[in-house]
GUMIDO-477194 format. One record per residue: residue number from 0; residue in one letter; z, x, y of N, C-alpha, C in turn. Coordinates in nm, 2 decimals, padded with zeros to 4 digits. Example, Ala and Ser with C-alpha at 12.3 -4.5 7.8 and 13.67 -1.06 7.14 Angstrom:
REM residues 2
     i   aa      n_z      n_x      n_y     ca_z     ca_x     ca_y      c_z      c_x      c_y
     0    A    00.78    01.32   -00.57    00.78    01.23   -00.45    00.78    01.32   -00.33
     1    S    00.71    01.28   -00.22    00.71    01.37   -00.11    00.79    01.29    00.00
//
This chain:
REM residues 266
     i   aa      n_z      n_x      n_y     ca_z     ca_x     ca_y      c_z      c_x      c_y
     0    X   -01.85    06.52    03.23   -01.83    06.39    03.17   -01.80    06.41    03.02
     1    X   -01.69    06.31    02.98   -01.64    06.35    02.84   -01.77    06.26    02.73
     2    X   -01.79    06.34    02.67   -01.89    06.29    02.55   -01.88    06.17    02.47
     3    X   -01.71    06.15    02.48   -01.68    06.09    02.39   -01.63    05.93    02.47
     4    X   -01.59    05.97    02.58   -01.59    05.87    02.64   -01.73    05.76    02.65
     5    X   -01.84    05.82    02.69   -01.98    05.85    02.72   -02.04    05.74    02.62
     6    X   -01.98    05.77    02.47   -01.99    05.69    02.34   -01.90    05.55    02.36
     7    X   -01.80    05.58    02.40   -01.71    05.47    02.40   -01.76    05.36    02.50
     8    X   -01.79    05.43    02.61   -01.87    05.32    02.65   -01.96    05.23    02.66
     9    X   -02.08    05.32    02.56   -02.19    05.22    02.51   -02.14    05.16    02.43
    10    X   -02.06    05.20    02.35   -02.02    05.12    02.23   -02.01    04.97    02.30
    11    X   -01.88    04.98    02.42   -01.85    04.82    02.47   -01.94    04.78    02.50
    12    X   -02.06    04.79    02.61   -02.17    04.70    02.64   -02.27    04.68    02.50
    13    X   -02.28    04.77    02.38   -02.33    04.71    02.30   -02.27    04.55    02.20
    14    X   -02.11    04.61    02.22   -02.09    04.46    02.20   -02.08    04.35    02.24
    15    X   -02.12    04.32    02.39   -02.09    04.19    02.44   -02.12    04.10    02.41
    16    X   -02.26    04.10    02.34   -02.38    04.00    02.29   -02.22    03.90    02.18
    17    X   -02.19    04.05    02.11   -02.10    03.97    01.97   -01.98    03.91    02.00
    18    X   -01.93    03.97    02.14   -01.81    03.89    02.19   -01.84    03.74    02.22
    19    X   -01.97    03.73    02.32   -01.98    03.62    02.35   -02.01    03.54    02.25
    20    X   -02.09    03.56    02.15   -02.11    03.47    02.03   -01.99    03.44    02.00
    21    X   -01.89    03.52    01.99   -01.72    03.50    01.89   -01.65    03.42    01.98
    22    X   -01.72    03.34    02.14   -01.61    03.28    02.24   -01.53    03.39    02.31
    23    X   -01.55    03.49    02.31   -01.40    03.56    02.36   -01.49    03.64    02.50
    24    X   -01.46    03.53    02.57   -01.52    03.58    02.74   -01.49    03.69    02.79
    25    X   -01.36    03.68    02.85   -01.26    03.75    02.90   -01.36    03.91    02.82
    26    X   -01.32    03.91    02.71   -01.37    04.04    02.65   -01.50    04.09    02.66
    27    X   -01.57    03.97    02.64   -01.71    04.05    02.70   -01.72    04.08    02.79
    28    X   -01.72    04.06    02.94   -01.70    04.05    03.09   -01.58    04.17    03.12
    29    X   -01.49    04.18    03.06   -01.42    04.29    03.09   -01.49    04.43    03.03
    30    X   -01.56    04.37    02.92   -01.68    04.55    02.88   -01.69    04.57    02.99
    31    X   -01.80    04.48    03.02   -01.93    04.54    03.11   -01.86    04.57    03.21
    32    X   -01.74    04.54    03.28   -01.66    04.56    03.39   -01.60    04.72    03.42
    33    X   -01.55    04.76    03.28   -01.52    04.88    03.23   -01.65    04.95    03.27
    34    X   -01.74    04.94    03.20   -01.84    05.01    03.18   -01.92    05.05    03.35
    35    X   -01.90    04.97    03.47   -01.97    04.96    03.61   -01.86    05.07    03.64
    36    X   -01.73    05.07    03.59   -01.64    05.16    03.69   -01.64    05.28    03.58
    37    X   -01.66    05.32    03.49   -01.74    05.41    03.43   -01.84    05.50    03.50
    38    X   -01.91    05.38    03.51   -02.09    05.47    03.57   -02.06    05.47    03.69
    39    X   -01.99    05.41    03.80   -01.94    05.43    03.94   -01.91    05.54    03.99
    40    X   -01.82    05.63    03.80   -01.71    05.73    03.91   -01.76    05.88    03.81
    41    X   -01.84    05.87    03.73   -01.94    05.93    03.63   -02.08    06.03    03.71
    42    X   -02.09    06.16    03.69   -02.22    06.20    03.68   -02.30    06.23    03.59
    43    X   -02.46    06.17    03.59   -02.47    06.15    03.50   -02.62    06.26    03.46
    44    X   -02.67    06.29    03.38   -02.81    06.40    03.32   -02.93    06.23    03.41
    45    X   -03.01    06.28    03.38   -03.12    06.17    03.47   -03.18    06.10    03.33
    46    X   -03.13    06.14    03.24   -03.23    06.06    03.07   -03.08    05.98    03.08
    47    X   -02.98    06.06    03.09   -02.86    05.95    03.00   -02.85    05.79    03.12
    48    X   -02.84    05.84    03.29   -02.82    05.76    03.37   -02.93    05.61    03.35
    49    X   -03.05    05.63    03.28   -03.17    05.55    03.28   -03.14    05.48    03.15
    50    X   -03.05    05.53    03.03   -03.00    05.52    02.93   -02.93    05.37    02.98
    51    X   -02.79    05.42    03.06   -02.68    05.34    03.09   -02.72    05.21    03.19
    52    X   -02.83    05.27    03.22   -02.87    05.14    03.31   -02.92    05.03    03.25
    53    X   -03.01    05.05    03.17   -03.10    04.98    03.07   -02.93    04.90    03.00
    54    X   -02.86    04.99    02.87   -02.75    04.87    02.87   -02.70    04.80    02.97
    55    X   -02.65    04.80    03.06   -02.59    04.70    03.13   -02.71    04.57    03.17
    56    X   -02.81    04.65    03.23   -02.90    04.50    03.26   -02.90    04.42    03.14
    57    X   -02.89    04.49    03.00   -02.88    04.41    02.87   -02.79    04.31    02.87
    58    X   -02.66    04.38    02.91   -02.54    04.32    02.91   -02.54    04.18    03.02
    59    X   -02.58    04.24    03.11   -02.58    04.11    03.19   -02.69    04.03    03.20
    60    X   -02.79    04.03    03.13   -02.90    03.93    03.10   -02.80    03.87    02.96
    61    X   -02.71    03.94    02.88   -02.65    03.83    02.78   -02.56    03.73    02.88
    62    X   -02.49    03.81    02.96   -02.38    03.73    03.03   -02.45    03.60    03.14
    63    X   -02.54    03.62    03.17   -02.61    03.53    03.27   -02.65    03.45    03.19
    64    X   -02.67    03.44    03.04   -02.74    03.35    02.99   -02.65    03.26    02.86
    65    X   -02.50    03.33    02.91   -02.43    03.24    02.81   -02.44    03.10    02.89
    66    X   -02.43    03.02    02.78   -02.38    02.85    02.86   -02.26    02.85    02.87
    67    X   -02.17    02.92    02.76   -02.02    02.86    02.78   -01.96    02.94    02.93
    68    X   -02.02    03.04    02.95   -02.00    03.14    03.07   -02.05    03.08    03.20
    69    X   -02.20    03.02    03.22   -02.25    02.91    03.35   -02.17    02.80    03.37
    70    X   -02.06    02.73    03.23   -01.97    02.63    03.30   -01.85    02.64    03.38
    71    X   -01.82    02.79    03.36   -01.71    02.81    03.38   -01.75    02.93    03.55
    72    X   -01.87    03.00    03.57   -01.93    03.04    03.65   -02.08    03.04    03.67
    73    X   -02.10    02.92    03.74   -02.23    02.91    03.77   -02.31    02.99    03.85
    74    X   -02.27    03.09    03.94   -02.30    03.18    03.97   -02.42    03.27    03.94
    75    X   -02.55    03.31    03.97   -02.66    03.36    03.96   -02.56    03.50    03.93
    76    X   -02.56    03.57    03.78   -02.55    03.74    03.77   -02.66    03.78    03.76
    77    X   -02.72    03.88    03.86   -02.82    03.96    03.86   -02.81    04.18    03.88
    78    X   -02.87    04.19    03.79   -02.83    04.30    03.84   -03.01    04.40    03.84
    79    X   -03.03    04.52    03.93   -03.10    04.61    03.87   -03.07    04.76    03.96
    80    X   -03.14    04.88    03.88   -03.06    04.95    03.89   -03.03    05.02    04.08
    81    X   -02.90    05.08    04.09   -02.89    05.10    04.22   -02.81    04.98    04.30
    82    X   -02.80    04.85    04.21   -02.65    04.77    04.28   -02.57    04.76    04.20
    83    X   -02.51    04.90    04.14   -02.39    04.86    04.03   -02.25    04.81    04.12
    84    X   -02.21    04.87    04.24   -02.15    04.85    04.36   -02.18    04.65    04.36
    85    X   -02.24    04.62    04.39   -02.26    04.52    04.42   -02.22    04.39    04.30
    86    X   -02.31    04.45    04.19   -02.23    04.42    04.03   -02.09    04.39    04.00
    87    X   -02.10    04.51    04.04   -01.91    04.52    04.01   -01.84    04.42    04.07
    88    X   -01.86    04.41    04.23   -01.79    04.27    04.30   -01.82    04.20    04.22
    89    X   -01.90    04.13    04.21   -01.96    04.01    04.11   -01.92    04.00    03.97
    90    X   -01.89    04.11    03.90   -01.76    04.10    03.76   -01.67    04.09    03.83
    91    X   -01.58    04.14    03.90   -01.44    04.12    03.96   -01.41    04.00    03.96
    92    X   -01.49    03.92    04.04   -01.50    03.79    04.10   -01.48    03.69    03.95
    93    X   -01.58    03.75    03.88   -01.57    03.66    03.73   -01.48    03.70    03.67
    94    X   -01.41    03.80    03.67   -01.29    03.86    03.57   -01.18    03.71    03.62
    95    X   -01.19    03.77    03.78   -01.04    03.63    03.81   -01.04    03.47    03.80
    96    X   -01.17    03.43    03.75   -01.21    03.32    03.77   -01.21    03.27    03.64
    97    X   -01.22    03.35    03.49   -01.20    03.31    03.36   -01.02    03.39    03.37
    98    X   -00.97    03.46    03.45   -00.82    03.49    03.42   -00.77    03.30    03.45
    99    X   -00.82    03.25    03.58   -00.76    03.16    03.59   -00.77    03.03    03.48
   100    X   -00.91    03.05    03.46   -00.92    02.96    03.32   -00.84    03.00    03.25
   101    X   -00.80    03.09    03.21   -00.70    03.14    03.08   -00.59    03.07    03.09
   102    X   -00.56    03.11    03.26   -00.40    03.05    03.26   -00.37    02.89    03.22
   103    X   -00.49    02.86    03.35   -00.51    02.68    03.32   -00.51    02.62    03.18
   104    X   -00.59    02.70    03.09   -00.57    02.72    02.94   -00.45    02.66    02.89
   105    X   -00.36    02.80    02.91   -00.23    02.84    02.87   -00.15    02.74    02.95
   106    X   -00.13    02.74    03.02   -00.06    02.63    03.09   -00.04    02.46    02.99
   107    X   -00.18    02.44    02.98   -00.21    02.31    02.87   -00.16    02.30    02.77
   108    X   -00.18    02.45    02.72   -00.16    02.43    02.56    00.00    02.43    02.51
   109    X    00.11    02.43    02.68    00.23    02.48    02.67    00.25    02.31    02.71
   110    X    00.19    02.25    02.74    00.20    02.10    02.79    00.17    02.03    02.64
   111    X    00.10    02.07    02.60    00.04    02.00    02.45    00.20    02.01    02.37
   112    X    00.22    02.11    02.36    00.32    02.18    02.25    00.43    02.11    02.30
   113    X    00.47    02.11    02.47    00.61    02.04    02.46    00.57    01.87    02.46
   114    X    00.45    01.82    02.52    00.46    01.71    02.48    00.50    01.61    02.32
   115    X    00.42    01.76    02.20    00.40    01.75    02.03    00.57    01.76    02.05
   116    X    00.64    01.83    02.08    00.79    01.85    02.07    00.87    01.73    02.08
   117    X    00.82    01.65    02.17    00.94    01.59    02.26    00.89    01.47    02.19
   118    X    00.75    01.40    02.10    00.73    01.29    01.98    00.81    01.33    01.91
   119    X    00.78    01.42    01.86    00.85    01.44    01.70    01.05    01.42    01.77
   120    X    01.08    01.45    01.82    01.26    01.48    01.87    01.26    01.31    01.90
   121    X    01.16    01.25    01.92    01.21    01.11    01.93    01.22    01.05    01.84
   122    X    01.10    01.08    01.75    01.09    01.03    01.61    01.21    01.03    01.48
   123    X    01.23    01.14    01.52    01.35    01.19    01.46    01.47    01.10    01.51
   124    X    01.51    01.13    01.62    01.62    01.06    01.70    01.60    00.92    01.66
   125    X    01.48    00.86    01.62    01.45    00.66    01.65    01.57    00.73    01.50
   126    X    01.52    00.77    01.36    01.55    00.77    01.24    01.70    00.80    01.26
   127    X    01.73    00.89    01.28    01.89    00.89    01.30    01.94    00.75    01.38
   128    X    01.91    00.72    01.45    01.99    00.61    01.56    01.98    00.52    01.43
   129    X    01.89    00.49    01.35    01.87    00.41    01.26    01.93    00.41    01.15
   130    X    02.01    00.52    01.15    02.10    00.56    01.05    02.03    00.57    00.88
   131    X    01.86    00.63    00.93    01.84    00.71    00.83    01.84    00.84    00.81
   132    X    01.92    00.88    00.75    01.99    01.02    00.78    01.92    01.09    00.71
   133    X    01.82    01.08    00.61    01.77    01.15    00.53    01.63    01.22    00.57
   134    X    01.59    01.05    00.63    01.48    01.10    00.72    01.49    01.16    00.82
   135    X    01.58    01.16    00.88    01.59    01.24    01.01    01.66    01.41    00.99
   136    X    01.77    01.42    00.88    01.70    01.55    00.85    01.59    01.68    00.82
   137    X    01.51    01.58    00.75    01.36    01.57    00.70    01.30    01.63    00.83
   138    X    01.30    01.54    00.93    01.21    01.54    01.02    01.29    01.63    01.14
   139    X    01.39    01.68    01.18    01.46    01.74    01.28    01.44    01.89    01.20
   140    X    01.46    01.90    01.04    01.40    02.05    00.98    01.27    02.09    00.99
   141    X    01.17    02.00    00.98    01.02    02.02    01.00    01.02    02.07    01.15
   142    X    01.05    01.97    01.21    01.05    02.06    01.37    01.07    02.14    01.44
   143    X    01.22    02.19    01.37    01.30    02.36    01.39    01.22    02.45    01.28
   144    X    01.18    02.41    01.20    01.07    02.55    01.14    00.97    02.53    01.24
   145    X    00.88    02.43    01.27    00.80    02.45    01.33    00.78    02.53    01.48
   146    X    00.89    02.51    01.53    00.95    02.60    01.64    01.00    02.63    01.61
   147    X    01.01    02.75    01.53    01.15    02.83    01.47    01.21    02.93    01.57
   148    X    01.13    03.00    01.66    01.23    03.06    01.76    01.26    02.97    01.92
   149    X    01.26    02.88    01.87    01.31    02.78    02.04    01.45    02.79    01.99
   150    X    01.54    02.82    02.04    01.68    02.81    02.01    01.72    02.72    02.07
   151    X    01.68    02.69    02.23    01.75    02.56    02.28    01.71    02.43    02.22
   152    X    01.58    02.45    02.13    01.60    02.33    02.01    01.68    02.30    01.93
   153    X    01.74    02.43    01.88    01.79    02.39    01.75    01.96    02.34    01.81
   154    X    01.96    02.39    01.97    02.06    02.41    02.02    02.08    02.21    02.02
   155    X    01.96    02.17    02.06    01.99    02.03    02.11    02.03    01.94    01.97
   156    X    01.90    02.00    01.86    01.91    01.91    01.75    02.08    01.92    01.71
   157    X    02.12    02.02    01.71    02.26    02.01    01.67    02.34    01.92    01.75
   158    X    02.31    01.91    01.87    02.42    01.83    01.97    02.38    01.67    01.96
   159    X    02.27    01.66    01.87    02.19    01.55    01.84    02.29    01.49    01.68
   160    X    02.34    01.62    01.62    02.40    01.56    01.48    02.55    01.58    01.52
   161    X    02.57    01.61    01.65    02.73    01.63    01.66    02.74    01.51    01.71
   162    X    02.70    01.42    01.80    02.67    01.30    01.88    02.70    01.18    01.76
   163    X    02.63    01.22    01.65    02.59    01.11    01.55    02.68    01.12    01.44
   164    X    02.78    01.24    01.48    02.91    01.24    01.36    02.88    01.32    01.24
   165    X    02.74    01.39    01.21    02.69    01.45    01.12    02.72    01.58    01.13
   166    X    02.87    01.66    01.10    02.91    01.75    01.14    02.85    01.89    01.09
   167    X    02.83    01.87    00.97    02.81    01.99    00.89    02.60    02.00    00.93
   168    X    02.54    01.95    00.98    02.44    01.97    01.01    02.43    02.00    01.16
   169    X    02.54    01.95    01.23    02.58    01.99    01.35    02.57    02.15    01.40
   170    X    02.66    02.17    01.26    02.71    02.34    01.29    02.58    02.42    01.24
   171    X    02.54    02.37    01.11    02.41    02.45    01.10    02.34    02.51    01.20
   172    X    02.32    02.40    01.30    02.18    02.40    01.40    02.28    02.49    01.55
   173    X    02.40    02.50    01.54    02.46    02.49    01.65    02.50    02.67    01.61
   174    X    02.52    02.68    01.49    02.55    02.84    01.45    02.38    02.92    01.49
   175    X    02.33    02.82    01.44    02.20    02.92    01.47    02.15    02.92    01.62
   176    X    02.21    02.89    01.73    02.13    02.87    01.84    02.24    03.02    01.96
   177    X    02.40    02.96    01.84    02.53    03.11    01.88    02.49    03.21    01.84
   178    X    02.42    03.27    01.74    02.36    03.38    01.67    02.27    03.42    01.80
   179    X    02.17    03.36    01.83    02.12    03.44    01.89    02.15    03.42    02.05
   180    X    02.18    03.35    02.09    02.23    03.35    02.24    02.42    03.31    02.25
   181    X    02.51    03.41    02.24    02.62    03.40    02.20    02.71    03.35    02.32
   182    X    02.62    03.43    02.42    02.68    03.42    02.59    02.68    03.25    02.67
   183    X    02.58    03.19    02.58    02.58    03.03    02.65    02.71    02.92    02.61
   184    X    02.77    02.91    02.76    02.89    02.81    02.74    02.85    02.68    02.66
   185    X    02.72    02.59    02.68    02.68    02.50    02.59    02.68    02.53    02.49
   186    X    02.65    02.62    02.43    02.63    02.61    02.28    02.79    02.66    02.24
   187    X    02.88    02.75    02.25    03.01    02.79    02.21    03.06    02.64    02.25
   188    X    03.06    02.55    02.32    03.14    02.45    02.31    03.08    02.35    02.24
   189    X    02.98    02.33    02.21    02.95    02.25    02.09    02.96    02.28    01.96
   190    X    02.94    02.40    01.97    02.99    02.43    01.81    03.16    02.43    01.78
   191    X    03.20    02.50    01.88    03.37    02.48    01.88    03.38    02.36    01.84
   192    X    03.35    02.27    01.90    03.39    02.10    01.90    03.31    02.06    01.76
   193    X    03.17    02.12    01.72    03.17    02.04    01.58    03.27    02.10    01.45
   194    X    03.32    02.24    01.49    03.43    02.31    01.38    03.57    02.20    01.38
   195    X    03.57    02.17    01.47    03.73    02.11    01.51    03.70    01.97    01.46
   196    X    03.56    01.87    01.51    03.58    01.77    01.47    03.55    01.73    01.28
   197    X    03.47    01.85    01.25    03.50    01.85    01.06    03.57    01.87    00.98
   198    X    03.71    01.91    01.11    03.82    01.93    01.04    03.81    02.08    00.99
   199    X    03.75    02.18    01.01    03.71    02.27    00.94    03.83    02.34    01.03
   200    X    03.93    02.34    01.02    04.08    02.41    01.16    04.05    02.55    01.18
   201    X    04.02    02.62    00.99    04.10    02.76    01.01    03.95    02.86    01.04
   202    X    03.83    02.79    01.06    03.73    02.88    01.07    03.68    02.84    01.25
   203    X    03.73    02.69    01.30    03.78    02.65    01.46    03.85    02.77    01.51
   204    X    03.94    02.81    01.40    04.04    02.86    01.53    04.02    03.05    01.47
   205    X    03.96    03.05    01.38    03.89    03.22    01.43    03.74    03.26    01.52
   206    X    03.67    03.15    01.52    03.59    03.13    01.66    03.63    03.11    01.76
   207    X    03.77    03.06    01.78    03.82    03.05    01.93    03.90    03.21    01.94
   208    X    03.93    03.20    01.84    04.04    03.35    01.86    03.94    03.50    01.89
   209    X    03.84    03.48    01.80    03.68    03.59    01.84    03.69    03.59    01.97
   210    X    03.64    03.50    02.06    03.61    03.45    02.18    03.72    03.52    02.27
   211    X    03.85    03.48    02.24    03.95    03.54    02.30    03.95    03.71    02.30
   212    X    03.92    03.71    02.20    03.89    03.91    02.20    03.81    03.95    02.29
   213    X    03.77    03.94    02.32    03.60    03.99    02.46    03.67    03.88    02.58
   214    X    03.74    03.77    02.61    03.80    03.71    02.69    03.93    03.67    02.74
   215    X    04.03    03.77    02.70    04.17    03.72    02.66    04.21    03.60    02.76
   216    X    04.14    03.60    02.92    04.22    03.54    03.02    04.13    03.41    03.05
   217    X    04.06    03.40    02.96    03.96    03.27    02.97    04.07    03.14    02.89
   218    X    04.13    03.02    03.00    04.24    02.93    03.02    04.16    02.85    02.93
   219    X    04.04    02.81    02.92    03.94    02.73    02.86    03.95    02.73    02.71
   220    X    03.91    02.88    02.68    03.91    02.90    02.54    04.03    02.82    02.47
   221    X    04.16    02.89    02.56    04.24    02.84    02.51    04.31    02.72    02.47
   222    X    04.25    02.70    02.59    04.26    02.49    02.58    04.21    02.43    02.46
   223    X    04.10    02.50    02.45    04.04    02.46    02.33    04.05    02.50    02.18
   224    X    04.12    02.63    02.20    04.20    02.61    02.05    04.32    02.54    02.05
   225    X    04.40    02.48    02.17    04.52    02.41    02.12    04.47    02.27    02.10
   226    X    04.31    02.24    02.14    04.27    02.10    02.09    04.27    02.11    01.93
   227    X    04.28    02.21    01.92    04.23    02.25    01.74    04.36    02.22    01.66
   228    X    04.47    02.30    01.72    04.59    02.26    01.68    04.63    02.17    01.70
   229    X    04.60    02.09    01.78    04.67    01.96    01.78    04.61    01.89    01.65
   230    X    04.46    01.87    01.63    04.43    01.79    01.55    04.48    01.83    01.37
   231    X    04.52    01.97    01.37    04.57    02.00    01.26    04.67    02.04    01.27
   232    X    04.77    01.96    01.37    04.93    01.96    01.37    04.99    02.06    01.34
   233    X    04.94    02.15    01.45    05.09    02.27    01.47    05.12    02.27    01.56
   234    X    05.21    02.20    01.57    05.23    02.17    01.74    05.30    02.28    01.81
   235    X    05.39    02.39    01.73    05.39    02.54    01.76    05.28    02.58    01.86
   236    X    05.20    02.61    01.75    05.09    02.68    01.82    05.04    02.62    01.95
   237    X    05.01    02.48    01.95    04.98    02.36    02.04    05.03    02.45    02.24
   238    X    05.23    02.44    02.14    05.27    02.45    02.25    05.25    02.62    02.29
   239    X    05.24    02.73    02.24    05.20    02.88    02.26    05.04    02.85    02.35
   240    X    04.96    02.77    02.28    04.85    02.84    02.35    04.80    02.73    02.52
   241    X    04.90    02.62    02.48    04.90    02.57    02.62    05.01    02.68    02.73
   242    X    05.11    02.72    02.73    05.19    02.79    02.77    05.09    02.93    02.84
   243    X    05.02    03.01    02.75    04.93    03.10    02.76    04.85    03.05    02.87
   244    X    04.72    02.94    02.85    04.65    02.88    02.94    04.73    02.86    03.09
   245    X    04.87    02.85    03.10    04.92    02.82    03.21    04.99    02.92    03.32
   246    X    05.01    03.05    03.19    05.02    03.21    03.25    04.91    03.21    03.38
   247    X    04.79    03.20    03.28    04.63    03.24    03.35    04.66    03.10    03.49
   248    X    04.65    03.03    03.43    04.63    02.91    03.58    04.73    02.81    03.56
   249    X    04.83    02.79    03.64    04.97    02.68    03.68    04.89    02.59    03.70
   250    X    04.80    02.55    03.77    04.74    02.44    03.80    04.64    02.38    03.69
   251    X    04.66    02.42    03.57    04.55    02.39    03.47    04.59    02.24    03.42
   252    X    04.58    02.15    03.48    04.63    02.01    03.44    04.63    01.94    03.30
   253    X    04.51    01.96    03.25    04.51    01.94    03.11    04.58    02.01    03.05
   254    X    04.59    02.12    03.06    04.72    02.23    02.98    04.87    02.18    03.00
   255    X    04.89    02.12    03.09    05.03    02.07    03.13    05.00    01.95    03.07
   256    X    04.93    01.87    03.06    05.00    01.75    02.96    04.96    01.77    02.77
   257    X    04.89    01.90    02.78    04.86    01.93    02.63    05.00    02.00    02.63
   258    X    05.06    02.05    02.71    05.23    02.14    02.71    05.32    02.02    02.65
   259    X    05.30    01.90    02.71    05.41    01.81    02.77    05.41    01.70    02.61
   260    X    05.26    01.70    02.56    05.21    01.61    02.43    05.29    01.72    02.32
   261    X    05.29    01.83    02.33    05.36    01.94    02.22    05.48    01.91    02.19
   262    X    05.50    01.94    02.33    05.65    01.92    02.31    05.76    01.81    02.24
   263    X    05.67    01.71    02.23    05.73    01.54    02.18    05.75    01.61    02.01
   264    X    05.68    01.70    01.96    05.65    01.71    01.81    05.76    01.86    01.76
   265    X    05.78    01.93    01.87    05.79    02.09    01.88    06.00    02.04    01.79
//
């Protein structure tokens, strides 16, 4: 038996007393749990074995006598020496029974948080619909710090200020949701569309043209940079990148009447 182990594991049954005072179940109950499959698979000197026995009944006279521990397992723990076997079932049993509290826990506090989410996004939304723009800045920024890594937030709040005409707060929220998830068709087309609808043409159409690098044969992209050119009148280009789109697919319908709209100007 390693010596040091030997130590390590008194150490944990000596702290259970201080876990359980600090709330943290799981941790205490997992000691003493540690410590049964320890002395289970352990040979021991006959002073040290009478040693290790004595902690645990410690341990489990703390564990039997928490309250916050009897609500959650009411369960008689008993132990004395010669049913560590028996013990051990009976931590097992309690390990899964506060795991599932944990979850049930966790589960809640993921319900808490999207319900906290989904007030504030209304609150926000009433103030925008109300066309206080100030406030609903205010309050759609408080919420994306506050969730600062939900991207499909910031993804929405943007599609929230593209909806509402507020372009340049659009792309803010809509660049940062393309940064980190670049591969989602929702977010590249909403931002596409807030570049194009701010008029912003020449930084539209090197995000569509990016796009095109890693996708030359995607008809889509291209449709959607000739939506770009159209609105900044080159109907050149208009008519090149509809033509392109129709290489890839003859049947691209909207490309044929974005061909057929060029051409009046070409």
């Amino acid at each position: 038996m390693s010596n040091t182990a030997f130590i390590k594991i008194k150490q944990q049954l000596a702290g259970v007393n201080t876990l359980l005072k600090q709330g943290k179940l799981y941790a205490a109950v997992n000691s003493l749990h540690e410590a049964l499959a320890f002395f289970l698979r352990t040979t021991f000197l006959k002073h040290e074995k009478k040693e290790f026995e004595q902690q645990i009944e410690r341990a489990v006279y703390q564990l039997g006598h928490d309250q916050e521990l009897k609500k959650i397992f009411p369960l008689l723990i008993s132990y004395t020496p010669g049913t560590e076997m028996e013990l051990h079932e009976t931590i097992n049993e309690l390990l899964a029974t506060l795991q599932d509290e944990k979850n049930k826990e966790a589960l809640a506090k993921l319900e808490e948080w999207k319900n906290k989410k989904q007030k504030a996004l209304d609150k926000a939304q009433a103030a925008l619909d109300g066309k206080e723009y100030e406030k609903a800045r205010y309050l759609f920024a408080k919420l994306c710090q506050e969730f600062n890594d939900d991207m499909e937030l910031k993804a929405e709040v943007g599609e929230r200020f593209l909806n509402a005409e507020l372009y340049d707060e659009a792309i803010h929220y809509l660049k940062a949701a393309y940064e980190n998830n670049p591969e989602s068709p929702r977010v590249f087309n909403k931002l596409g569309m807030a570049l194009r609808r701010s008029k912003k043409f020449e930084e539209a159409e090197r995000f569509y043209r990016h796009a095109l690098a890693t996708s030359p044969n995607d008809e889509y992209i291209l449709f959607n940079l000739g939506r770009v050119y159209i609105d900044w009148r080159q109907w050149k280009n208009v008519e090149k990148t509809a033509l392109k789109a129709l290489e890839i697919n003859p049947d691209f319908v909207e490309a044929q009447k974005m061909l057929k709209f060029a051409r009046k100007y070409v």
